[in-house]
PDB file with SEQRES, HELIX, SHEET and CRYST1 records, atoms N, CA, C and O in Angstrom:
SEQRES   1 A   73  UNK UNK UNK UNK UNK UNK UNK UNK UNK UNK UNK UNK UNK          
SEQRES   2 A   73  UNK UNK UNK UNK UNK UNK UNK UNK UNK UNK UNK UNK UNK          
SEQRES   3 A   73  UNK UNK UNK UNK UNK UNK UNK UNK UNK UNK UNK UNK UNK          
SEQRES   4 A   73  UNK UNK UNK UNK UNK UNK UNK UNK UNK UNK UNK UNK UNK          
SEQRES   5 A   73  UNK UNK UNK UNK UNK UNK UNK UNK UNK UNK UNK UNK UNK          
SEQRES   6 A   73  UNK UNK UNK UNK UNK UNK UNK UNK                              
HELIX    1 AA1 UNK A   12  UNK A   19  1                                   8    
HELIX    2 AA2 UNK A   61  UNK A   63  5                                   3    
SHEET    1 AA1 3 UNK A  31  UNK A  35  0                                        
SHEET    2 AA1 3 UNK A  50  UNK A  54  1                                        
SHEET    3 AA1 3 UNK A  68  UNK A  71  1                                        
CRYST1    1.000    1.000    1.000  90.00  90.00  90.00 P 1           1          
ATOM      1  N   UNK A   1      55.247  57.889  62.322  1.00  0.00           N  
ATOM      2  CA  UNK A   1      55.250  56.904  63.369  1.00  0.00           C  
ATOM      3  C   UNK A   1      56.700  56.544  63.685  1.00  0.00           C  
ATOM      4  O   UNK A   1      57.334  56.079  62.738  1.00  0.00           O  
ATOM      5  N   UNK A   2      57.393  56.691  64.960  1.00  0.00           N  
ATOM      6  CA  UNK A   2      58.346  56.095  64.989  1.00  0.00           C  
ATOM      7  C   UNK A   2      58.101  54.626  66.244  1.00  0.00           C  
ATOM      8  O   UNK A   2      57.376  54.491  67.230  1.00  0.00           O  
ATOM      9  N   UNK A   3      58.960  53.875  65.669  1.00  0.00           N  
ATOM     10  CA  UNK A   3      59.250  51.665  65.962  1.00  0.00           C  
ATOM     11  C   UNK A   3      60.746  52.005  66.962  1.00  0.00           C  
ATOM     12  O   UNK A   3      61.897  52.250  66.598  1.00  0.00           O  
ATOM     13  N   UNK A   4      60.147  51.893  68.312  1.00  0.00           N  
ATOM     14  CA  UNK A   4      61.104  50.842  69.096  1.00  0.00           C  
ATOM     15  C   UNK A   4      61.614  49.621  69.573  1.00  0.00           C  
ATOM     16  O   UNK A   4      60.974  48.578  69.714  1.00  0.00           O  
ATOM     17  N   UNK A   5      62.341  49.737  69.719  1.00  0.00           N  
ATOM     18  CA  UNK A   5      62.771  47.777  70.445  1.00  0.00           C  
ATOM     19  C   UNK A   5      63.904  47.646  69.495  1.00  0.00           C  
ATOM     20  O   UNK A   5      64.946  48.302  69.517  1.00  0.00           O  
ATOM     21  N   UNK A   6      63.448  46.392  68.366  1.00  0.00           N  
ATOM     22  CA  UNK A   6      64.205  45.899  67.223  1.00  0.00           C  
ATOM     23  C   UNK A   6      65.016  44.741  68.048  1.00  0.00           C  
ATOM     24  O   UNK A   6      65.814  44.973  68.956  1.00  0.00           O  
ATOM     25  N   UNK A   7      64.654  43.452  67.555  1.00  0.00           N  
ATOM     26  CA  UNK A   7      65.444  42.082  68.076  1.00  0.00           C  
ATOM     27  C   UNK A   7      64.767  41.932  69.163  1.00  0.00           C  
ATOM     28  O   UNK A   7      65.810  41.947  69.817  1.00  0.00           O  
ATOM     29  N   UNK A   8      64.167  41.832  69.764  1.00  0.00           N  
ATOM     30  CA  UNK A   8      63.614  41.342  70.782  1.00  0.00           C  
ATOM     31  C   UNK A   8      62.170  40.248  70.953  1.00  0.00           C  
ATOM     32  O   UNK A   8      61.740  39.583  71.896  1.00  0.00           O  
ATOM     33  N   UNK A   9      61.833  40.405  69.902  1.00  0.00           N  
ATOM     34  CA  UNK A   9      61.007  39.183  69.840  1.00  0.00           C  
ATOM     35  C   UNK A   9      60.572  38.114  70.483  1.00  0.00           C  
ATOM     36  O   UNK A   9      60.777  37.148  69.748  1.00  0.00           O  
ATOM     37  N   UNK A  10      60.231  37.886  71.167  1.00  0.00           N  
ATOM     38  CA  UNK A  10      59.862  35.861  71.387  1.00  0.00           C  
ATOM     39  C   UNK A  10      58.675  35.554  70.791  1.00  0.00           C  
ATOM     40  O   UNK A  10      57.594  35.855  71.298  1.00  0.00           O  
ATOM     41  N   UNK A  11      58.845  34.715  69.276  1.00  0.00           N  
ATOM     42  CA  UNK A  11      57.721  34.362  68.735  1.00  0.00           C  
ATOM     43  C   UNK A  11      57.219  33.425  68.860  1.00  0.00           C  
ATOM     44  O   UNK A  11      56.278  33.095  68.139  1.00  0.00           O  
ATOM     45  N   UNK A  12      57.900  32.355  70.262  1.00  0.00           N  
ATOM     46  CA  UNK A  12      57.832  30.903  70.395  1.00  0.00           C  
ATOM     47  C   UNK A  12      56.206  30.864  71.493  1.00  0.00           C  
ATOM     48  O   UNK A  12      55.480  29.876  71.607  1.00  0.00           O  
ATOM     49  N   UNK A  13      56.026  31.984  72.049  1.00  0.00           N  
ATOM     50  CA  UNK A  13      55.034  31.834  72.687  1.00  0.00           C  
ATOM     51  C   UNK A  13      53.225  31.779  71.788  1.00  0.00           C  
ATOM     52  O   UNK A  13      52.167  31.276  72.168  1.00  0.00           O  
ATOM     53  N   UNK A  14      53.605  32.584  70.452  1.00  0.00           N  
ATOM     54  CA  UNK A  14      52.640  32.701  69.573  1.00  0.00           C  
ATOM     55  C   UNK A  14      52.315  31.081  69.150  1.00  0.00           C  
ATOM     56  O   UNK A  14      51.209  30.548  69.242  1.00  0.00           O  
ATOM     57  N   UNK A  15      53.143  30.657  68.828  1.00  0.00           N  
ATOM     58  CA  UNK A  15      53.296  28.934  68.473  1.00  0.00           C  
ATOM     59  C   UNK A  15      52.635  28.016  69.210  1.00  0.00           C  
ATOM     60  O   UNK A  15      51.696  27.265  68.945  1.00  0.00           O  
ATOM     61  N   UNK A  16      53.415  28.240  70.380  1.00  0.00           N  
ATOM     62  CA  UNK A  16      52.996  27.624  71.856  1.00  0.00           C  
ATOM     63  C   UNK A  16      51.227  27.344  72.313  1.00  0.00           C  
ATOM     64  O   UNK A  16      50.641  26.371  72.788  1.00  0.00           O  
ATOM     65  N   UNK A  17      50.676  29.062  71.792  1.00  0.00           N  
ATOM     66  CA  UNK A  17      49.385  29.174  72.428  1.00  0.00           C  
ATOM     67  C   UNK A  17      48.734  28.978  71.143  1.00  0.00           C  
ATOM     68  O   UNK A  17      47.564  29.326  71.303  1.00  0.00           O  
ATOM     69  N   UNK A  18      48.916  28.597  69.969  1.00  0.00           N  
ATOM     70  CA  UNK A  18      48.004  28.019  68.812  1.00  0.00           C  
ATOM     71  C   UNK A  18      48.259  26.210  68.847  1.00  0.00           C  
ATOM     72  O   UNK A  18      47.520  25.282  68.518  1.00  0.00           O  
ATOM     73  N   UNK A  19      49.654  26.253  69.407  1.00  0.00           N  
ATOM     74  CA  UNK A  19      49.321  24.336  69.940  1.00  0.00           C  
ATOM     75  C   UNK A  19      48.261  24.104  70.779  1.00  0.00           C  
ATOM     76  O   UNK A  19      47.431  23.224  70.552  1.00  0.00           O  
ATOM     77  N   UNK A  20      48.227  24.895  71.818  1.00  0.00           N  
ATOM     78  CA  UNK A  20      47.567  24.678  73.230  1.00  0.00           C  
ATOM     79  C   UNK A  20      46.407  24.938  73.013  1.00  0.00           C  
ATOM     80  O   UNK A  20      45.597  24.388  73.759  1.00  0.00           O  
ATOM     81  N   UNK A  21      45.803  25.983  71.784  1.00  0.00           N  
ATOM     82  CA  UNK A  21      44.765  25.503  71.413  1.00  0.00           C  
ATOM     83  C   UNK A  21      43.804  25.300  70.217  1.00  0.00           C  
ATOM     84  O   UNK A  21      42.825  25.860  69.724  1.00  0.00           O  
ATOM     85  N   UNK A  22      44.727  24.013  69.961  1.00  0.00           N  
ATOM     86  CA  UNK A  22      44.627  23.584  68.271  1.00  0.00           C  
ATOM     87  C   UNK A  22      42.997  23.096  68.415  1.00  0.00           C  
ATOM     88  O   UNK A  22      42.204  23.397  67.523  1.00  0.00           O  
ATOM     89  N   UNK A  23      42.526  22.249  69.719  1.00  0.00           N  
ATOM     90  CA  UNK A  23      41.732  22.007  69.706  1.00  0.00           C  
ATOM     91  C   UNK A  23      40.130  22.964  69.487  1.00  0.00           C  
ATOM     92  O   UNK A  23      39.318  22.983  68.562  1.00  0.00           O  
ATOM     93  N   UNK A  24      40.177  23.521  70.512  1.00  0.00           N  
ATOM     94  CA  UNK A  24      39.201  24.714  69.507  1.00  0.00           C  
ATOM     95  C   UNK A  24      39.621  25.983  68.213  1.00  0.00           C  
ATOM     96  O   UNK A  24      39.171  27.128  68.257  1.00  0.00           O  
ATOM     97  N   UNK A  25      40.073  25.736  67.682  1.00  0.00           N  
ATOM     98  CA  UNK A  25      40.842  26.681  66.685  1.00  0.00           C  
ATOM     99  C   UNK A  25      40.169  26.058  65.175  1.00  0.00           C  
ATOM    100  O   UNK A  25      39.644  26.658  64.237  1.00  0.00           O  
ATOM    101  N   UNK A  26      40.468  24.422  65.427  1.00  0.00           N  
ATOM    102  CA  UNK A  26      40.239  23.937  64.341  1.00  0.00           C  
ATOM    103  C   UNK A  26      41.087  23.664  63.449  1.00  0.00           C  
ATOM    104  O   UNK A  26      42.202  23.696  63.969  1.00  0.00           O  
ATOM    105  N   UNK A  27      41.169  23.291  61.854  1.00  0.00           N  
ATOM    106  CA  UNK A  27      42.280  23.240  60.891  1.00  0.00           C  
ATOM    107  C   UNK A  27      43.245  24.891  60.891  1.00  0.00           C  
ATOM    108  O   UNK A  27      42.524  25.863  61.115  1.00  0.00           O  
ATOM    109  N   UNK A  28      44.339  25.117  60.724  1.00  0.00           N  
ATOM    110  CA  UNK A  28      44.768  26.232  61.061  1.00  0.00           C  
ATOM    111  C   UNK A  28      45.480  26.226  59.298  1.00  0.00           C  
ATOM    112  O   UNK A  28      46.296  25.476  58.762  1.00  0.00           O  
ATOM    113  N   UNK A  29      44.782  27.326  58.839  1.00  0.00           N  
ATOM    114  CA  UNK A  29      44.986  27.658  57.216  1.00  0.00           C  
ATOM    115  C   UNK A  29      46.248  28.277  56.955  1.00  0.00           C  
ATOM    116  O   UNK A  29      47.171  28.260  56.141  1.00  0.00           O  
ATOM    117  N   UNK A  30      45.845  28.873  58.089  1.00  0.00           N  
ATOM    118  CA  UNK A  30      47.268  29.923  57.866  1.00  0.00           C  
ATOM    119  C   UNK A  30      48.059  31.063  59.054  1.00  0.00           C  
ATOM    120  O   UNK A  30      47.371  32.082  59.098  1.00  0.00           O  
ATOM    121  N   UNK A  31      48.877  31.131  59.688  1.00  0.00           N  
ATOM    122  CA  UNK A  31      49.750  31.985  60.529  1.00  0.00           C  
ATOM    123  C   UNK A  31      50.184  33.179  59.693  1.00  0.00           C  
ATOM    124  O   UNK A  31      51.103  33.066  58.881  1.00  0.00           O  
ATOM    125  N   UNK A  32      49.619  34.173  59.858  1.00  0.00           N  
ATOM    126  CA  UNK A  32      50.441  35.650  59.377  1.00  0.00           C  
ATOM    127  C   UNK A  32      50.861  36.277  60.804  1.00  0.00           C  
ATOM    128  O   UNK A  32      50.222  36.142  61.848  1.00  0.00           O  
ATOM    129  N   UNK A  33      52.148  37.039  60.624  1.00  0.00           N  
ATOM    130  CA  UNK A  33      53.043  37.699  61.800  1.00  0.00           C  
ATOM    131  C   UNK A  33      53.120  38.846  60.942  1.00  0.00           C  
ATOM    132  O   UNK A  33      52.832  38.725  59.752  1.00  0.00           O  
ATOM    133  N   UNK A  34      53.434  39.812  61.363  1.00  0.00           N  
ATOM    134  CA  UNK A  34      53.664  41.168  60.814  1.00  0.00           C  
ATOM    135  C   UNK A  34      55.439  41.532  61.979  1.00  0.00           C  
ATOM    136  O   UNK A  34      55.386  41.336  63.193  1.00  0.00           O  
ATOM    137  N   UNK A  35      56.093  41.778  61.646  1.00  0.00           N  
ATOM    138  CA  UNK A  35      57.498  41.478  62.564  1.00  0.00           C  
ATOM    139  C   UNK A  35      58.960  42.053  61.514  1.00  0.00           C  
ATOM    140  O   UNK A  35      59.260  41.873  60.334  1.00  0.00           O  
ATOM    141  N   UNK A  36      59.546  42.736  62.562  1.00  0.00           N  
ATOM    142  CA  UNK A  36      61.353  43.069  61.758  1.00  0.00           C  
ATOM    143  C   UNK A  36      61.996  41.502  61.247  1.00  0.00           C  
ATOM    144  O   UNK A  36      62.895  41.489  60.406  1.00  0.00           O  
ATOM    145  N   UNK A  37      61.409  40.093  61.876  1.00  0.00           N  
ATOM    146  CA  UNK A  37      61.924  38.736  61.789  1.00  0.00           C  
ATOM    147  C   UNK A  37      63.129  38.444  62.449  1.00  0.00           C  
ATOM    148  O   UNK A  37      63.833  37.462  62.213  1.00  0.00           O  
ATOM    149  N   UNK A  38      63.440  39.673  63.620  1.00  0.00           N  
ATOM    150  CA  UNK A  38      64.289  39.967  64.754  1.00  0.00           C  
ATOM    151  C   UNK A  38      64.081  39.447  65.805  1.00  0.00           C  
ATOM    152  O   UNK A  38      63.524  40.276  66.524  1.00  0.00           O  
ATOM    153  N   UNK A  39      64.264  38.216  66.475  1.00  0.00           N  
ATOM    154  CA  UNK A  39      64.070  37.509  67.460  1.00  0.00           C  
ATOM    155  C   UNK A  39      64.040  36.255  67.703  1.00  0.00           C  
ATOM    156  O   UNK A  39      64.746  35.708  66.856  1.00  0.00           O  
ATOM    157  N   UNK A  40      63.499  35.331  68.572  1.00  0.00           N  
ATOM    158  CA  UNK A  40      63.529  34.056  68.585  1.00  0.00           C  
ATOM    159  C   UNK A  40      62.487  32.791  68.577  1.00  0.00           C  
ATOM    160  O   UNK A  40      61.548  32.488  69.313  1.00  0.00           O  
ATOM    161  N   UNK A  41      63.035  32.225  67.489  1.00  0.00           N  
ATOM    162  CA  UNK A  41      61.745  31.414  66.675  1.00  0.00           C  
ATOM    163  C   UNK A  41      62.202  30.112  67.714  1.00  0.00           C  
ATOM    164  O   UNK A  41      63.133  29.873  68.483  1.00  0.00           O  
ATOM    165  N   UNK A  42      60.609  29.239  67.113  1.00  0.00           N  
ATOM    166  CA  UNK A  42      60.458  28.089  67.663  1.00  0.00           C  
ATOM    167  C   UNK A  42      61.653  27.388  67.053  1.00  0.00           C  
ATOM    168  O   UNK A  42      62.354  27.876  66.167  1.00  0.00           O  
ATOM    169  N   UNK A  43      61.837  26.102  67.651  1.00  0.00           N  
ATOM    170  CA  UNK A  43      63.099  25.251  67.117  1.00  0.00           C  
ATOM    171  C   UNK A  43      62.685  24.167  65.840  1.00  0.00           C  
ATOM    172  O   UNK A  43      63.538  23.614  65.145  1.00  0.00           O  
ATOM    173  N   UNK A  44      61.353  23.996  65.694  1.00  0.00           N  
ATOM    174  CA  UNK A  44      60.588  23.381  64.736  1.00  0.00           C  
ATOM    175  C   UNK A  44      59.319  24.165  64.263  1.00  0.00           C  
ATOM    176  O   UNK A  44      58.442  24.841  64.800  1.00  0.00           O  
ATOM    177  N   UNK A  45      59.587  23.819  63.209  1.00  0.00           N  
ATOM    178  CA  UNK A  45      58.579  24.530  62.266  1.00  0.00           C  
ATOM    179  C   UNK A  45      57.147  24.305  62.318  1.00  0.00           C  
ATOM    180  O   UNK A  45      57.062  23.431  61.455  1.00  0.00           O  
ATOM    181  N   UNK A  46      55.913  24.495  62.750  1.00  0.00           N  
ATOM    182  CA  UNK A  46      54.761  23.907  62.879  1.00  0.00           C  
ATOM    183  C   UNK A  46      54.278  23.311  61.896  1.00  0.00           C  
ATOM    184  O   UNK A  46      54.964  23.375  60.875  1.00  0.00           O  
ATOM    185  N   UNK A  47      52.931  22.510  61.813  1.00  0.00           N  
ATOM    186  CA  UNK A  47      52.322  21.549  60.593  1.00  0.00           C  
ATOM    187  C   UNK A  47      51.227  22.835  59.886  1.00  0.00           C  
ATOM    188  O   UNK A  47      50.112  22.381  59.631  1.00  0.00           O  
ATOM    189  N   UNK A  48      51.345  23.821  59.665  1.00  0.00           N  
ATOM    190  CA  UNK A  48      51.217  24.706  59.047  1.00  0.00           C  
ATOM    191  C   UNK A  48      51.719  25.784  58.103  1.00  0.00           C  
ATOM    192  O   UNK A  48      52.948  25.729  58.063  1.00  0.00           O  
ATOM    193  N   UNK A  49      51.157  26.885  57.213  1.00  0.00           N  
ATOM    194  CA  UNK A  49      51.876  27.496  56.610  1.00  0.00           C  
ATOM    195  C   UNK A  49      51.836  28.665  57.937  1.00  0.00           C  
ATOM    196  O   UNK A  49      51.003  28.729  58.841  1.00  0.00           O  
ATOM    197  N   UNK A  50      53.149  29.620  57.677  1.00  0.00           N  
ATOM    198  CA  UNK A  50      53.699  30.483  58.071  1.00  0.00           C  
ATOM    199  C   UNK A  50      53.925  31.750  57.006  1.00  0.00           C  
ATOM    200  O   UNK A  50      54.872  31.645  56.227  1.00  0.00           O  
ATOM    201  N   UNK A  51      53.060  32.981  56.944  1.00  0.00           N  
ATOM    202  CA  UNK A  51      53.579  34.436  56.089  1.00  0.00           C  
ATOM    203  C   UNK A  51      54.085  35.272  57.242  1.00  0.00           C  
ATOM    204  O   UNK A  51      53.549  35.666  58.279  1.00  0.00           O  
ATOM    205  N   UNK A  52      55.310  35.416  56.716  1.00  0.00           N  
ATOM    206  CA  UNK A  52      55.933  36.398  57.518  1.00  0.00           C  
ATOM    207  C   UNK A  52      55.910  37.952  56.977  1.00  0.00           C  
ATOM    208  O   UNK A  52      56.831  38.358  56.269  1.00  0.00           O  
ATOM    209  N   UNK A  53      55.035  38.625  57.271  1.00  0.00           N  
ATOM    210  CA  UNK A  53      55.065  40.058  56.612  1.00  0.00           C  
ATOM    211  C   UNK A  53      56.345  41.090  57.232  1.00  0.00           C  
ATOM    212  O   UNK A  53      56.325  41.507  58.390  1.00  0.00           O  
ATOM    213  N   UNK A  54      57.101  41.313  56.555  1.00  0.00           N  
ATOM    214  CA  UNK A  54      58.214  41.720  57.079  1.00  0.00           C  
ATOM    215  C   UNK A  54      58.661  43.491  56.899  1.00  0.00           C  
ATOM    216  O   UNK A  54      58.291  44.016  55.849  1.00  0.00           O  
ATOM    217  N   UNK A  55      59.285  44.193  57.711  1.00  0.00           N  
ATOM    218  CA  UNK A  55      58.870  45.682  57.263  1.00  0.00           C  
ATOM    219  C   UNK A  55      60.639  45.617  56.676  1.00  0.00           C  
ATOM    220  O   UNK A  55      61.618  44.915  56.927  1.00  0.00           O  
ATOM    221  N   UNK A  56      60.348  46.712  55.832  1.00  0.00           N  
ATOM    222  CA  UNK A  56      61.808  47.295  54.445  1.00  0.00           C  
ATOM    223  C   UNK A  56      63.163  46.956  55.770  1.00  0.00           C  
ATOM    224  O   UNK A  56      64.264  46.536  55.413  1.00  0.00           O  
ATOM    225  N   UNK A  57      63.026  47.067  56.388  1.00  0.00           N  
ATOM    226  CA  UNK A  57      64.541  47.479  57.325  1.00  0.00           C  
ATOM    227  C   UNK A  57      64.586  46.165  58.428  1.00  0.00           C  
ATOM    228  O   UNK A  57      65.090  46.169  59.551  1.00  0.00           O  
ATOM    229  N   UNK A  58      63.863  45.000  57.699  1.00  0.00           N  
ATOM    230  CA  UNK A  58      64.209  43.458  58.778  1.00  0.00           C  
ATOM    231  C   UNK A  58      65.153  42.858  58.477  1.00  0.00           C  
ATOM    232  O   UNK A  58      66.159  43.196  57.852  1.00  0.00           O  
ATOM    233  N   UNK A  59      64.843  41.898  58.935  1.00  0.00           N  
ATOM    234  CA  UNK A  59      66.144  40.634  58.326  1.00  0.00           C  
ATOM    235  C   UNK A  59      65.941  39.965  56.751  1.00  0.00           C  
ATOM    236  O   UNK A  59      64.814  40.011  56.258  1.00  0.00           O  
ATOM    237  N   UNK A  60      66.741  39.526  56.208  1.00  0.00           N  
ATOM    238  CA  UNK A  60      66.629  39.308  55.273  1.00  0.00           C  
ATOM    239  C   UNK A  60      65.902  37.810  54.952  1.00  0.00           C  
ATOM    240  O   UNK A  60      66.144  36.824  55.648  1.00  0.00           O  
ATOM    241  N   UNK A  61      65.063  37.784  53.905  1.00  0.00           N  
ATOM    242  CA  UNK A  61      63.893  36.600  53.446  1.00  0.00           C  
ATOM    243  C   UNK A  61      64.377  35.611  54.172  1.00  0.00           C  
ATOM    244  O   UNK A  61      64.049  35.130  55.256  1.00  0.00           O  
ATOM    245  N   UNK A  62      65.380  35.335  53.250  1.00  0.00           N  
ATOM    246  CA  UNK A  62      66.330  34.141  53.445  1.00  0.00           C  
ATOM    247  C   UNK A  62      66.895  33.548  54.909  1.00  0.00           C  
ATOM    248  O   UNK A  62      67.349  32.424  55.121  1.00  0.00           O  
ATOM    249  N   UNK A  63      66.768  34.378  55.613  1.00  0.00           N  
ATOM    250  CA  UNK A  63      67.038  34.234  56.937  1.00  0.00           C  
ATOM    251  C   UNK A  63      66.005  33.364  58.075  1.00  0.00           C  
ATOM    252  O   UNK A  63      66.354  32.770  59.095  1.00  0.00           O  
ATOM    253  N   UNK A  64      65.093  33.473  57.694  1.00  0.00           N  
ATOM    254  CA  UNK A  64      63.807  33.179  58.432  1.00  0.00           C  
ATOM    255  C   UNK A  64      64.019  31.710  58.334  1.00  0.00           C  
ATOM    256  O   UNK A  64      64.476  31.226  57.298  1.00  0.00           O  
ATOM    257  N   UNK A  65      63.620  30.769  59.656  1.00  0.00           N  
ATOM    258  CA  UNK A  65      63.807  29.246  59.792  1.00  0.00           C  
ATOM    259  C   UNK A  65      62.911  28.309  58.696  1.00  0.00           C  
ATOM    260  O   UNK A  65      63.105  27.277  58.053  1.00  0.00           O  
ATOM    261  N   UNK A  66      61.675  29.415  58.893  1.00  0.00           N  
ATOM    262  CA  UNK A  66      60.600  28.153  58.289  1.00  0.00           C  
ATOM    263  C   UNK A  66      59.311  29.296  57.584  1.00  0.00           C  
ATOM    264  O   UNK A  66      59.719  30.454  57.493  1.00  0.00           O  
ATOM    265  N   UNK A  67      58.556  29.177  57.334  1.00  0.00           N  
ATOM    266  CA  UNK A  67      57.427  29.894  56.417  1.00  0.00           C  
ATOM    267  C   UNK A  67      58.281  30.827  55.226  1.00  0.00           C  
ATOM    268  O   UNK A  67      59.384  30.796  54.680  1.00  0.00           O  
ATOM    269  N   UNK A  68      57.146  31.596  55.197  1.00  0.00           N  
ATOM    270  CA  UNK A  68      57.445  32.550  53.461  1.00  0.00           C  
ATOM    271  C   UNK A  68      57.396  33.733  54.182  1.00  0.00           C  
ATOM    272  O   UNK A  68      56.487  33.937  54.987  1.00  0.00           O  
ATOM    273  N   UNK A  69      58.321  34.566  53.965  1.00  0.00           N  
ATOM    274  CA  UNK A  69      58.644  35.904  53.956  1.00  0.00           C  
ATOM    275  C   UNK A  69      58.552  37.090  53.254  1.00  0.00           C  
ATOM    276  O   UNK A  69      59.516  37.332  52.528  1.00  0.00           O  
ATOM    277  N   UNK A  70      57.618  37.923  53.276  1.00  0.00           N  
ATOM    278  CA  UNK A  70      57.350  39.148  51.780  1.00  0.00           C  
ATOM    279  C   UNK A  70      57.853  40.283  52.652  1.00  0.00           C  
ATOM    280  O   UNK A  70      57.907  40.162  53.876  1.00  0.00           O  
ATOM    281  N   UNK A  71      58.287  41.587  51.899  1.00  0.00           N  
ATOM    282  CA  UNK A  71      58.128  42.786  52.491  1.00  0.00           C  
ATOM    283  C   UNK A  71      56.984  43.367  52.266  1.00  0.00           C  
ATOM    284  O   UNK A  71      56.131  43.159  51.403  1.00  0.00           O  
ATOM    285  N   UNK A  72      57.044  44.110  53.115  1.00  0.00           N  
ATOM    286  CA  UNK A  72      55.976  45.163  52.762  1.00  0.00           C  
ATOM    287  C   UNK A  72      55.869  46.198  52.824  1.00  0.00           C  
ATOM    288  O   UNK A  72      54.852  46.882  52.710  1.00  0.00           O  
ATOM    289  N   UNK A  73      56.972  46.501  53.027  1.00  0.00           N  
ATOM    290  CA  UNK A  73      57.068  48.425  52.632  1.00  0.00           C  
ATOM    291  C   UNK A  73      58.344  48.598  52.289  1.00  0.00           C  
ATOM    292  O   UNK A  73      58.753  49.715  51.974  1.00  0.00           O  
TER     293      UNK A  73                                                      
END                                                                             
């Protein structure tokens, strides 16, 4: 398989449309992203947990604004 793009992200819209609809969604347990962690996050962290599944060649853990970060390959 070859992955194009890299950095381009906007993950603020994913955020956006689980605010907009918190109301039918319900309690929200948990946000998983699968992502390089290359791009641009919300400016606040949501009232939820955040797993960032991250592939061998992203940004580093530590880098990420807000949730938990694992690799996975």
């Amino acid at each position: 398989m070859s992955i194009k793009g890299r950095g381009g992200t906007a993950f603020v819209p994913v955020f956006e449309w689980v605010k907009a609809n918190a109301d039918t969604l319900g309690e929200i347990a948990l946000l998983v992203y699968a992502t390089d962690g290359l791009g641009q996050f919300p400016k606040q962290s949501p009232p939820y947990p955040v797993l960032w599944l991250l592939s061998d060649d992203s940004t580093e853990v530590t880098e990420l604004p807000f949730g938990t970060g694992v690799r996975i390959c």
